[in-house]
C-alpha positions as CSV (number, residue, x, y, z in Angstrom):
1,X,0.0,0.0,0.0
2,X,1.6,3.3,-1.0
3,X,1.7,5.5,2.3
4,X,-1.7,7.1,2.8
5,X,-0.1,8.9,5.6
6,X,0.0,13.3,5.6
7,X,3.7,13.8,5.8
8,X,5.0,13.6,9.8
9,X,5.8,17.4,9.1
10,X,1.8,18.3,8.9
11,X,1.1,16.7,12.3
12,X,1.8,18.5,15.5
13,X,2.0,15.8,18.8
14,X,2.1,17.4,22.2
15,X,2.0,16.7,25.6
16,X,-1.9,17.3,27.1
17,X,-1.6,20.5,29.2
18,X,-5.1,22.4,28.8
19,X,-4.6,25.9,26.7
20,X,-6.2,28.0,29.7
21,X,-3.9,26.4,32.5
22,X,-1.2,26.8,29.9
23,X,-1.1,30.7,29.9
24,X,-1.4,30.9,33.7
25,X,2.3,29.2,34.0
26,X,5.3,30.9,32.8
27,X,7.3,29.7,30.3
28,X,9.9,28.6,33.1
29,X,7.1,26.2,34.7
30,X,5.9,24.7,31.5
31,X,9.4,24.0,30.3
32,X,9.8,22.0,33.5
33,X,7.1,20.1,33.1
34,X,7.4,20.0,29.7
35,X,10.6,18.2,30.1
36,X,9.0,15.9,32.7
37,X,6.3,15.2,30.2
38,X,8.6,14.6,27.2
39,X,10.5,11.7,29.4
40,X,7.2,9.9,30.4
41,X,6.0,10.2,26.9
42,X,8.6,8.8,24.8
43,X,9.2,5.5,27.8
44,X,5.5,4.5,26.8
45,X,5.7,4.6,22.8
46,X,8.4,3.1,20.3
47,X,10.4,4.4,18.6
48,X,11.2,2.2,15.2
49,X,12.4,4.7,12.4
50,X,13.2,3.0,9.3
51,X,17.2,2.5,8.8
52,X,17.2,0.0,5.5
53,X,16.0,-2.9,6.6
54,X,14.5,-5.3,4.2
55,X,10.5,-5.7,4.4
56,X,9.6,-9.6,5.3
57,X,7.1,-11.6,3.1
58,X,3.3,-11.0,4.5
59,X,0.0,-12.3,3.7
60,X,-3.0,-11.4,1.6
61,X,-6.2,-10.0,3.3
62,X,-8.1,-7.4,5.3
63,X,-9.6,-4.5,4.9
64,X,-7.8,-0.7,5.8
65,X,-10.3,1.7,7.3
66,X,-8.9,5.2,7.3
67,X,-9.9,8.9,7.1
68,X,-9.2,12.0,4.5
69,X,-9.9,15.6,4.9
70,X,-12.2,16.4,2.0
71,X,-13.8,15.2,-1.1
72,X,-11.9,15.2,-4.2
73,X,-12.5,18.2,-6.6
74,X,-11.3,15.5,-10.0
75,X,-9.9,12.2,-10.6
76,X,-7.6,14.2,-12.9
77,X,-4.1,14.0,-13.3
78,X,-3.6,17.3,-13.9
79,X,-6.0,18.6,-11.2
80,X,-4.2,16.7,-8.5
81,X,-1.2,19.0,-8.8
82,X,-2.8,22.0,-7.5
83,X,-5.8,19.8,-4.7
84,X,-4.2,17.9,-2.3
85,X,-7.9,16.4,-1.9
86,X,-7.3,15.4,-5.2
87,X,-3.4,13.4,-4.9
88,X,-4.3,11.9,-2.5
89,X,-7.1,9.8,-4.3
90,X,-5.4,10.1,-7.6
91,X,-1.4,8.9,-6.5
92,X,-3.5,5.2,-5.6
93,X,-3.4,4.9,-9.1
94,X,-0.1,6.0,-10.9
95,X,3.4,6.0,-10.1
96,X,7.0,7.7,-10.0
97,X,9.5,6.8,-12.0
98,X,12.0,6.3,-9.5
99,X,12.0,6.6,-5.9
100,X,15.0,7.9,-3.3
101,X,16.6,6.0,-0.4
102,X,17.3,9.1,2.1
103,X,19.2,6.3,4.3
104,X,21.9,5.6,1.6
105,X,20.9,8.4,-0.7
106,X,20.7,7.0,-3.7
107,X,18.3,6.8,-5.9
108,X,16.4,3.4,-6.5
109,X,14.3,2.5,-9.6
110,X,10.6,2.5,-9.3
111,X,8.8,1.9,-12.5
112,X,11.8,3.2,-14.9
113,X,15.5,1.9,-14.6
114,X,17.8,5.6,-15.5
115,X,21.3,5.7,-17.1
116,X,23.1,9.1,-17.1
117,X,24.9,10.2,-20.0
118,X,27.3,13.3,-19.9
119,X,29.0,14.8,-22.6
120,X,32.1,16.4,-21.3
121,X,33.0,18.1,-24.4
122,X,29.6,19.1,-25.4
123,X,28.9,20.1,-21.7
124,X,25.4,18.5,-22.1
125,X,24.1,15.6,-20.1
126,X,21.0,12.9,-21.3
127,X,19.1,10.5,-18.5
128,X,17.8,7.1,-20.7
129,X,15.2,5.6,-18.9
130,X,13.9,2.3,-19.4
131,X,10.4,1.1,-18.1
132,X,9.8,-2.2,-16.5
133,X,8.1,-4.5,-19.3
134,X,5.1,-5.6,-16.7
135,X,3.0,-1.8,-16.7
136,X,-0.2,-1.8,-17.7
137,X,-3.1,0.8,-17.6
138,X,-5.9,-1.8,-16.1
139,X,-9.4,-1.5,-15.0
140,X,-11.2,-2.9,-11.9
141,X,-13.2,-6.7,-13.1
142,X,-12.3,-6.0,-16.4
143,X,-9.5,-8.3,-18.6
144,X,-8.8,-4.9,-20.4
145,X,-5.2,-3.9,-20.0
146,X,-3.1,-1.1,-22.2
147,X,0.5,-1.3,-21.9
148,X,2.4,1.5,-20.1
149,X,4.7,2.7,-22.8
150,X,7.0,5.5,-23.4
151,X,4.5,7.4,-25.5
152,X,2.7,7.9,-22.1
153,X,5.5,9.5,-20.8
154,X,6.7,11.8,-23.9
155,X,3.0,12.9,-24.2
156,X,2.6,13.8,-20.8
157,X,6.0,15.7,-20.9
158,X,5.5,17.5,-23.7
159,X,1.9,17.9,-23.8
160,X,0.7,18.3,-20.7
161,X,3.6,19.4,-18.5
162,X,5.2,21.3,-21.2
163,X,1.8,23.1,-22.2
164,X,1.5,26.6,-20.8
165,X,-1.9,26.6,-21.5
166,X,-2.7,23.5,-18.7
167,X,-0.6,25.1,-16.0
168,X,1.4,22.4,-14.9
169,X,3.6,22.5,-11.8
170,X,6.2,20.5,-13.7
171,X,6.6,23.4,-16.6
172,X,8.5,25.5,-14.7
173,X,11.3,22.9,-14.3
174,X,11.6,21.9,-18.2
175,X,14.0,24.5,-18.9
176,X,17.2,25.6,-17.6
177,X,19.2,29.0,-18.0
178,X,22.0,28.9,-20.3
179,X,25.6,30.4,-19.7
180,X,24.7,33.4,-21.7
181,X,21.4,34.6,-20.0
182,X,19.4,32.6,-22.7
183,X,16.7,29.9,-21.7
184,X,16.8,26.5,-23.1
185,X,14.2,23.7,-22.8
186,X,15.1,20.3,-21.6
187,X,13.7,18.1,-24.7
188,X,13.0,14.4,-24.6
189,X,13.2,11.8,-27.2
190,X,11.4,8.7,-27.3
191,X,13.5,6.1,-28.7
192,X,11.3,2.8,-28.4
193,X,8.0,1.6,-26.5
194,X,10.2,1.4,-23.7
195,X,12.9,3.9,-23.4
196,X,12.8,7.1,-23.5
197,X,15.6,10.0,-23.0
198,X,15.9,13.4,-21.5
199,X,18.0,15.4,-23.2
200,X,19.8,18.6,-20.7
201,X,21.4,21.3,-22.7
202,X,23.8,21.7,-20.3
203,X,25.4,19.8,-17.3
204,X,23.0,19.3,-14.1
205,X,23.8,18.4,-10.7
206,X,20.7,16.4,-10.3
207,X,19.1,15.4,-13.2
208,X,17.3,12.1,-11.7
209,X,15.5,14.8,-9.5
210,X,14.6,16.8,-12.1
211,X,13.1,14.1,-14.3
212,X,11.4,12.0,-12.1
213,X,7.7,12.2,-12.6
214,X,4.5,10.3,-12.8
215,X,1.8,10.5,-15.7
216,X,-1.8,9.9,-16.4
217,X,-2.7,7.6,-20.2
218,X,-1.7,9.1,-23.3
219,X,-4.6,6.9,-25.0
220,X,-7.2,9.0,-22.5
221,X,-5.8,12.4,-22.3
222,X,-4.8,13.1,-25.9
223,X,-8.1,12.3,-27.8
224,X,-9.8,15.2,-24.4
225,X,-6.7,17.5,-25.7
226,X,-7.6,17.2,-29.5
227,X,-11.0,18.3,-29.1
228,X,-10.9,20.8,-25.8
229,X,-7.5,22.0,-25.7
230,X,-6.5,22.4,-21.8
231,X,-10.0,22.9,-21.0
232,X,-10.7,19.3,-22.1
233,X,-7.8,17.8,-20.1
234,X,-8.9,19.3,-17.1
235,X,-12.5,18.4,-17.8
236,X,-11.8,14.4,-17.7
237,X,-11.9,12.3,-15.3
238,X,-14.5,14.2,-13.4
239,X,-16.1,13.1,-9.7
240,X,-19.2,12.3,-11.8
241,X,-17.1,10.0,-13.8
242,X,-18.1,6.3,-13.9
243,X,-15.3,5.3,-12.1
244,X,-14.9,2.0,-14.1
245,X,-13.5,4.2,-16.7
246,X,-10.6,5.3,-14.6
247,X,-7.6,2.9,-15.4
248,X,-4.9,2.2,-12.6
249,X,-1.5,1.7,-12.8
250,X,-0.9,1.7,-9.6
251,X,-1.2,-0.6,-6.0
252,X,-5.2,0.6,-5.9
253,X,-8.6,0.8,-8.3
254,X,-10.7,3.7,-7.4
255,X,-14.2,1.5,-7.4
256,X,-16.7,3.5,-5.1
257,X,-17.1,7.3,-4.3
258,X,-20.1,8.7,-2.1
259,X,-19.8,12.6,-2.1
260,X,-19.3,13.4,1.7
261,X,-19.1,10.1,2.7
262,X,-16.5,8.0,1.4
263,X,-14.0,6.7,-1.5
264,X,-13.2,3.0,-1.9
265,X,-10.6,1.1,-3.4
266,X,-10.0,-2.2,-4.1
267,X,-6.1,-4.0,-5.0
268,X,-4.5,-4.1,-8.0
269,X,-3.7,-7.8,-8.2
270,X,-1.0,-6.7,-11.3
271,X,1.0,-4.2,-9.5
272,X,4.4,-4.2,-10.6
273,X,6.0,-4.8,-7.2
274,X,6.0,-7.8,-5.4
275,X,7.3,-9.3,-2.3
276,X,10.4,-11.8,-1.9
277,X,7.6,-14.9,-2.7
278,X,6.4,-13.1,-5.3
279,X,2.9,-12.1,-4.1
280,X,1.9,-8.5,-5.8
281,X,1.3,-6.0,-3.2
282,X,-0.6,-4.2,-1.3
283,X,-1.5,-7.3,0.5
284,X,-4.4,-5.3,2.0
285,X,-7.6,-6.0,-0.2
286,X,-9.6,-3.2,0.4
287,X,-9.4,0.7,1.2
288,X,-11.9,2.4,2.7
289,X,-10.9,5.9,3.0
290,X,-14.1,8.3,5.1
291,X,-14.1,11.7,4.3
292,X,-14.2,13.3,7.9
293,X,-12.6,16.5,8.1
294,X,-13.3,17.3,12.3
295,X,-10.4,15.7,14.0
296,X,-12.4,15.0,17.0
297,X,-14.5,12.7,15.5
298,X,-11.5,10.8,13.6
299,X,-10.1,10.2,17.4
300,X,-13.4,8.5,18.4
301,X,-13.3,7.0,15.2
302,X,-9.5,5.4,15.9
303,X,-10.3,4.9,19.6
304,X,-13.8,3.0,18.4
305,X,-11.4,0.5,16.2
306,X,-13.1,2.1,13.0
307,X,-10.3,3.2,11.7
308,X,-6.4,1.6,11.7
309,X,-4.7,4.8,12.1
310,X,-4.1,7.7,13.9
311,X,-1.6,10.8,13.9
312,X,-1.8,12.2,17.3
313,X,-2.7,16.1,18.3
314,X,-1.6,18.1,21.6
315,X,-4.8,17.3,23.4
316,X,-4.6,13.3,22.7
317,X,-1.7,12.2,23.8
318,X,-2.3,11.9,27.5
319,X,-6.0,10.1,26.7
320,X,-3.9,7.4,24.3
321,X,-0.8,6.7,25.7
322,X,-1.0,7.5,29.3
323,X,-4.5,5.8,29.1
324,X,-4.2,3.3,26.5
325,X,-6.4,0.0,26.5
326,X,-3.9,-2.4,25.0
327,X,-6.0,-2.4,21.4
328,X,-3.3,0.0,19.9
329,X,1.1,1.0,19.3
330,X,1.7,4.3,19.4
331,X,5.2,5.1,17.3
332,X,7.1,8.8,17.9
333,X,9.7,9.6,15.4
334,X,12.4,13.0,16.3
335,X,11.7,16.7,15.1
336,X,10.3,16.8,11.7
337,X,12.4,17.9,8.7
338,X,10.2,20.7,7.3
339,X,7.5,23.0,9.3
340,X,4.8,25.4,8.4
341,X,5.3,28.9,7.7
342,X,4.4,32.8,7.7
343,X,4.7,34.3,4.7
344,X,3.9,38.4,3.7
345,X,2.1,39.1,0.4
346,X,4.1,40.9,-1.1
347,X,2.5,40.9,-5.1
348,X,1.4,44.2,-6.6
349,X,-2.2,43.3,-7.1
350,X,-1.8,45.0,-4.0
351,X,-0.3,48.2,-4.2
352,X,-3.1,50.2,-3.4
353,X,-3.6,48.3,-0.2
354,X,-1.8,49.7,2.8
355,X,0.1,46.6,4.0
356,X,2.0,46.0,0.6
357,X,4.2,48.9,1.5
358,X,4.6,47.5,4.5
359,X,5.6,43.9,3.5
360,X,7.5,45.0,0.8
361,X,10.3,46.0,3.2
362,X,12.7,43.8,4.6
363,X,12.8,45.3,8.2
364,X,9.2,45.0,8.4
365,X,9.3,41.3,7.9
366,X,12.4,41.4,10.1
367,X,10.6,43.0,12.9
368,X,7.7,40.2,12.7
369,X,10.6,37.4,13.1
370,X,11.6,39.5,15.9
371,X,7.9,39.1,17.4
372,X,7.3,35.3,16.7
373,X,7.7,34.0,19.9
374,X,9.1,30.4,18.9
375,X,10.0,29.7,22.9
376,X,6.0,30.3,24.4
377,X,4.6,28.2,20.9
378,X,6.6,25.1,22.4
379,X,6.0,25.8,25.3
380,X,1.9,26.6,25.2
381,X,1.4,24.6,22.2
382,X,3.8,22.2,21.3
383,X,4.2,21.3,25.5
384,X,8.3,20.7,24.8
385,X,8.0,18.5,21.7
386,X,9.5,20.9,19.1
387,X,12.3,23.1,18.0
388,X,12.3,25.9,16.1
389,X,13.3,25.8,12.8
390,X,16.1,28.3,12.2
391,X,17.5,27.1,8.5
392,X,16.4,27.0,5.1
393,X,18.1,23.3,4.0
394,X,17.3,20.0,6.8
395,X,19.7,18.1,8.1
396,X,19.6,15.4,5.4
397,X,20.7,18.4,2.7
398,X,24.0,17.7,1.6
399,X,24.6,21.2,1.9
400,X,22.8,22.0,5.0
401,X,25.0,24.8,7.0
402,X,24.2,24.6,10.7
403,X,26.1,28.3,10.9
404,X,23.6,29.9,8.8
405,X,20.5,30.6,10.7
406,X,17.8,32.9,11.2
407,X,19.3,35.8,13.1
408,X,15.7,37.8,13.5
409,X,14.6,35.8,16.8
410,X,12.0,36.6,19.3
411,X,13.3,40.4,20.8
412,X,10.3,42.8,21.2
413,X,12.8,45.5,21.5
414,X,14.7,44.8,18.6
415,X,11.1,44.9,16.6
416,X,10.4,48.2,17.8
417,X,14.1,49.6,17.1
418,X,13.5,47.8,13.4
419,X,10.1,49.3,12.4
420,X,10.9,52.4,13.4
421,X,13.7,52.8,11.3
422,X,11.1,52.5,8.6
423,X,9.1,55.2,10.0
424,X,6.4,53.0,12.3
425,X,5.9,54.3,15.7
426,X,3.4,54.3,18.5
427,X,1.2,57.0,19.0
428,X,-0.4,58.1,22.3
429,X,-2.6,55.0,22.6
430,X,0.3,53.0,22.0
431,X,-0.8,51.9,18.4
432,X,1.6,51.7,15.9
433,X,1.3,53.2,12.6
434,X,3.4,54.5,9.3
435,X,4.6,57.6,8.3
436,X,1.3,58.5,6.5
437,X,-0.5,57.8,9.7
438,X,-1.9,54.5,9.0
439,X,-2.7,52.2,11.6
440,X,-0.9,48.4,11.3
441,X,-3.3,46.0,10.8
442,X,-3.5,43.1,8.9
443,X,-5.2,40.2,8.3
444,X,-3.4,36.6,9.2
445,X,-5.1,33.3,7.1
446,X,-5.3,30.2,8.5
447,X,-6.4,26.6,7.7
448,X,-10.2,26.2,9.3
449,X,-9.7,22.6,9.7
450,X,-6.4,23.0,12.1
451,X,-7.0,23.6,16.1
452,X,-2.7,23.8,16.0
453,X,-3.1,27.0,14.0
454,X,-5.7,28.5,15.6
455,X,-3.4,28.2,18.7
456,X,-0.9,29.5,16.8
457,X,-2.3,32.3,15.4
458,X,-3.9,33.4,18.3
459,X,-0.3,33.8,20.1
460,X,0.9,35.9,17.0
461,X,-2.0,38.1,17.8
462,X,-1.4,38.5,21.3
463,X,2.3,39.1,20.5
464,X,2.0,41.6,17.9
465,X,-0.8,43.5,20.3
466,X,2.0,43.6,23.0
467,X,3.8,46.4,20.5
468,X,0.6,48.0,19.5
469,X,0.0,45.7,16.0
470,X,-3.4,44.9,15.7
471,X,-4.0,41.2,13.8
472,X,-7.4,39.9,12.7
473,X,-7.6,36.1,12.2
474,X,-9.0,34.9,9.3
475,X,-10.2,31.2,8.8
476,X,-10.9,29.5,5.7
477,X,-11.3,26.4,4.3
478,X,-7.7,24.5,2.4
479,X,-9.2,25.0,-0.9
480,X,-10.1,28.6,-0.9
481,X,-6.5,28.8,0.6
482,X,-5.2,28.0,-2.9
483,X,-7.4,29.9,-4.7
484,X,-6.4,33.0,-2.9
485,X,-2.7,31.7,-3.6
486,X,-3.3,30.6,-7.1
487,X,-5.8,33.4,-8.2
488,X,-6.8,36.2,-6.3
489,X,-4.0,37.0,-4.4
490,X,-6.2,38.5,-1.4
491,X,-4.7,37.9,1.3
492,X,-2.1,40.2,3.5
493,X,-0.3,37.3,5.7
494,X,-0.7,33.4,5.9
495,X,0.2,30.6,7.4
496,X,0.7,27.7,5.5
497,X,3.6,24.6,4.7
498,X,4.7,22.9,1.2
499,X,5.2,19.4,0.8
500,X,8.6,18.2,0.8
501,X,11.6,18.8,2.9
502,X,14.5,20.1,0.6
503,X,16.2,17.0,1.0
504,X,18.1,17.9,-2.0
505,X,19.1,21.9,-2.2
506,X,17.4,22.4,-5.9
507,X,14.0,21.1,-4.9
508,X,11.3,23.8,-5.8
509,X,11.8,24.9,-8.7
510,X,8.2,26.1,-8.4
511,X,8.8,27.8,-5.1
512,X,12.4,30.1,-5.1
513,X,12.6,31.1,-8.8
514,X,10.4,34.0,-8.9
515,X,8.7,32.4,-12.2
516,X,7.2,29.9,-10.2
517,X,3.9,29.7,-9.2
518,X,4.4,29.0,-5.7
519,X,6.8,31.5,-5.1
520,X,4.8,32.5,-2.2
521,X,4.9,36.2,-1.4
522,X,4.7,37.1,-5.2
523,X,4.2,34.0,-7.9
524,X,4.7,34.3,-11.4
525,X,6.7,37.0,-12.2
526,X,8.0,38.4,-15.1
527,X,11.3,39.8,-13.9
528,X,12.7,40.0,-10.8
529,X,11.0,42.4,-8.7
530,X,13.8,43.1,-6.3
531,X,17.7,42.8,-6.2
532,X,17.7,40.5,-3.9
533,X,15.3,37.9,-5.6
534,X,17.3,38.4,-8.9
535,X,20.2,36.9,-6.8
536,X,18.2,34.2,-5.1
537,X,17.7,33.3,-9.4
538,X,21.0,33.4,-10.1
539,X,22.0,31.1,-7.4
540,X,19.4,28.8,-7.7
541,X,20.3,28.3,-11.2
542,X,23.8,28.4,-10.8
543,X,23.8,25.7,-7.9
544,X,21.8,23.2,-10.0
545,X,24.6,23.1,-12.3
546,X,27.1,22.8,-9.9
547,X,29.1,19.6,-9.8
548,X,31.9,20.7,-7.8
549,X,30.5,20.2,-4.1
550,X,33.0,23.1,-3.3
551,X,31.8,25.4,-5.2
552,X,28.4,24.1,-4.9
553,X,28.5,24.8,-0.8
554,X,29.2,28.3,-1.9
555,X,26.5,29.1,-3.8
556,X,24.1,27.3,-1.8
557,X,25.6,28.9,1.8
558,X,24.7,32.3,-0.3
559,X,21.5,31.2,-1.2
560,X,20.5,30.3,2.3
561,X,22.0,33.6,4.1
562,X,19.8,35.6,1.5
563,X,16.8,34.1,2.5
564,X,17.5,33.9,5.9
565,X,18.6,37.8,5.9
566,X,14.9,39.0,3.9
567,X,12.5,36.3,5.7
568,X,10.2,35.9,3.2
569,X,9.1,33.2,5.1
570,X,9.4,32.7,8.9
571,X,9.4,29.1,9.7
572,X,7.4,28.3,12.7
573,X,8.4,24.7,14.7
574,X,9.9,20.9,13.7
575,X,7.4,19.1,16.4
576,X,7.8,15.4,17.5
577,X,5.5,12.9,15.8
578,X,3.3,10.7,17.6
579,X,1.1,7.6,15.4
580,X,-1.0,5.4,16.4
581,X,-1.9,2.0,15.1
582,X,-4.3,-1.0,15.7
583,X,-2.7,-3.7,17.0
584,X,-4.4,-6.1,14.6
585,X,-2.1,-5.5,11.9
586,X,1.7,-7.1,12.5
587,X,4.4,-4.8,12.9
588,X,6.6,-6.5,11.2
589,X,6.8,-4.1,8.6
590,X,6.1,-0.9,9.9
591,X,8.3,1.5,10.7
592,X,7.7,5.7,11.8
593,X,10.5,8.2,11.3
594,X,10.7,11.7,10.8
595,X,12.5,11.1,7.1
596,X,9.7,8.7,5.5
597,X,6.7,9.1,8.0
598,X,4.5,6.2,8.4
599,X,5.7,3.3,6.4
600,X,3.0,1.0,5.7
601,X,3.9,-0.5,1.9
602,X,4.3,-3.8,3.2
603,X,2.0,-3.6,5.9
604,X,-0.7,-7.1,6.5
605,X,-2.8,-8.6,9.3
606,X,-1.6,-10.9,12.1
């Protein structure tokens, strides 16, 4: 079973210490206990991260009971790279070319088996992949099966990725800057039904990153491209779809979905990958993912036996591990590699809007560091279990530089000294406001389905008011998150995480290049807006060339002190991770780290 899990770095675990009681301590009281806490914690869970050990042959059977957030918006492809809703329904049934061991870091084939190329004299470089000869696009009780060839692959490249016009994620990495200031795409070539060949115009430090992808069926999407353009690709596959028309490549057929009530899948007995006997996994028969977005009731749920699963919030820890009954293991991995953010919009849509001059400056956003109070969120929210983030790269980064760090922590006097030097003072009531007289105060978005942020938030608030900043909370649902990040752009300031953990220093190619789309503060952009982005393009695109690790630590030890000097974004906490799960599946096979987060692949019943 592919892992169904949210990434470890979207759950927050801490010790039980009521809110209210919380804020009548001080911080040296709850660090105590804290600390106390922490110990008693981690003596009555397990601690199993994965360190390469090989998965043991299972047994078929069962059925996997588990939770998502909200119904899918498509069964498309395409769709699924901007609704997470969406992935997580639509990843059952595709694949990745290739996948990465973090333990021995190395890349490991998947679906595709890669051999790199470089031209020394040319100074170009070409990755030949070769798929596995078992991939077929299949459908649920049907004998039908089309065979997973490289034409899938080059279409979805070149038509769908490589199409402005359907606004894929993955356009933005197809072309790399030259030498001269010129822009050249990466091209690939199909050379047979089953090898294909990316062709780099120039010599990449990482080009397995760079091409690894998944796809959706050439023989589908084309014919909806043909006759609707991008309009038609997005229009297939939608959640009124008879879902025996959806083919699956993957461990899972989609085969039921109730609107606000469920989505069921059933195993792909012809998945490529099998176990050491040679049985096809998952060995799970049966998903029955419930769409339940309250977390409350997904705790009854878990503590009901309803569902297999659990990742654990503040407020449940003490009710399932100081109290548990014996029907469950609960697994804690360390501090998480990645964490959730606050980020300043700084696009001007806005210009006329008071708090884009504002954001726009760098001592402004270096004051709010200053006020982000990382020691009383671990301490009120996180009870002990975190660590604030302070770096751009993770550990794991080959060029992760523990000396470069944010140097705009929590100092109320520091924020005052920096704001006024851009003209924000307090008047007579102690409110602060700009040279033209303006009062500060913005609006802070959050996620409606997270309790965490609301905690979080609300401590912002109370921390800003302390210097005369007024914030208003504003709560909305995930999806019209993305649309304000995708479309409007109405929004002043956010909190909010990506995917992904910068494992490898050139991931994002959609977030740090101003071009890309999730560039956060200000997507999409045309040219450089400021100096100090133009740079953060330059190095970007100078490290991914970058073979020399010498040189390479260079660049990237720039590119990190850059961000880390403007704070575009200031990086909240790395939290502890607590899971939960049923004791009637064997453990065997399960593992719970902060690198791969729950891994179930090769998970089966006792």
């Amino acid at each position: 079973m592919r892992r169904i899990f949210i990434t470890i770095a979207f759950f927050i675990s801490l010790i039980t210490i009521s809110c209210t009681k919380s804020e009548e301590l001080s911080l040296e009281e709850l660090n105590a206990m804290n600390a106390e806490g922490l110990a008693e914690i981690l003596a009555k869970t397990v601690s199993k991260p994965w360190q390469g050990q090989e998965f043991l042959p299972g047994k078929l059977g069962g059925t996997w009971h588990t939770v998502m957030n909200d119904d899918p918006k498509s069964f498309n492809h395409l769709i699924a790279e901007q609704d997470s809703s969406t992935a997580s329904v639509v990843r059952m049934t595709n694949d990745y070319l290739l996948d990465y061991d973090v333990i021995k870091r190395e890349w490991i084939p998947r679906i595709a088996t890669p051999e790199i190329i470089v031209n020394e004299k040319e100074g170009t470089l070409t990755v030949m992949y070769t798929l596995r000869n078992d991939l077929y696009w299949s459908y649920y009780n049907s004998d039908r099966r089309v065979k997973v060839t490289s034409d899938d692959v080059v279409f979805w490249y070149d038509e769908i990725e490589g199409d402005p016009a359907c606004q894929s994620s993955g356009y933005y990495g197809q072309f790399l800057t030259m030498p001269d200031g010129s822009e050249k795409r990466v091209k690939i070539e199909r050379i047979d039904d089953l090898r294909f060949a990316f062709h780099f115009p120039r010599i990449v430090a990482e080009p397995l990153l760079s091409t690894n992808m998944d796809f959706g069926p050439k023989f589908i999407y084309q014919p909806a491209k043909l006759q609707g353009g991008a309009d038609g690709v997005r229009n297939i596959f939608s959640v009124a779809v008879d879902l025996s028309t959806i083919p699956s490549m993957g461990e899972w057929f989609i085969v039921e979905y109730t609107p606000g009530q469920r989505v069921v899948y059933k195993r792909n007995p012809n998945y490529w990958r099998k176990d050491a006997n040679g049985v096809s996994l998952p060995y799970i028969e049966e998903l029955i993912a419930r769409i339940i977005p309250d977390e409350n009731t997904k705790l009854l749920l878990f503590r009901n036996g309803e569902i297999e699963d659990y990742s654990l919030r503040p407020e449940d820890l003490d009710g399932l591990v100081n109290k548990s009954d014996g029907r469950y293991t609960v697994f804690n991995s360390e501090g998480g590699l990645s964490a959730n953010f606050w980020t300043f919009n700084q696009n001007p849509v806005n210009e006329n809007k008071p708090h884009y001059e504002w954001f726009t400056q760098k001592e402004f956003r270096q004051a709010m560091s200053c006020l982000l109070n990382h020691d009383r969120l671990n301490a009120q929210v996180y009870r002990g279990l975190a660590e604030p983030k302070l770096n751009v790269f993770p550990e794991p980064n080959p060029y992760y530089n523990p000396d470069i760090k944010l140097q705009y922590l929590y100092d109320t006097g520091r924020a005052v000294e920096l704001l006024e030097s851009i003209g924000i003072k307090k008047d007579f009531r102690g409110n602060m406001r700009d040279g033209k007289n303006r009062r500060i105060e913005f609006d802070l978005t959050i996620r409606s389905d997270s309790t965490m942020n609301q905690d979080i938030a609300s401590i912002i608030r109370d921390e800003l008011s302390k210097v005369g900043i007024k914030v208003n909370i504003r709560v909305l649902d995930f999806q019209k998150m993305v649309e304000l990040l995708f479309s409007s752009f109405d929004w002043d300031s956010m909190l909010i995480g990506l995917s992904g953990s910068n494992i490898f220093p050139s991931q994002g190619s959609n977030v740090w290049p101003t071009s890309g789309n999730l560039h956060m503060w200000y997507p999409n952009q045309e040219t450089p807006a400021t100096e100090w982005e133009a740079r953060i393009d330059y190095l970007y695109n100078e490290g991914k060339f970058t073979i020399d690790s010498v040189l390479a630590q260079n660049i990237w030890d720039e590119f990190q002190t850059i961000l880390m000097e403007q704070v575009p974004m200031i990086y909240l906490m790395r939290s502890r991770g607590f899971w939960a799960l049923n004791n009637r599946w064997d453990q065997t096979n399960v593992y719970f780290d902060n690198m791969n987060g729950a891994e179930t692949n090769y998970i089966y019943l006792k």
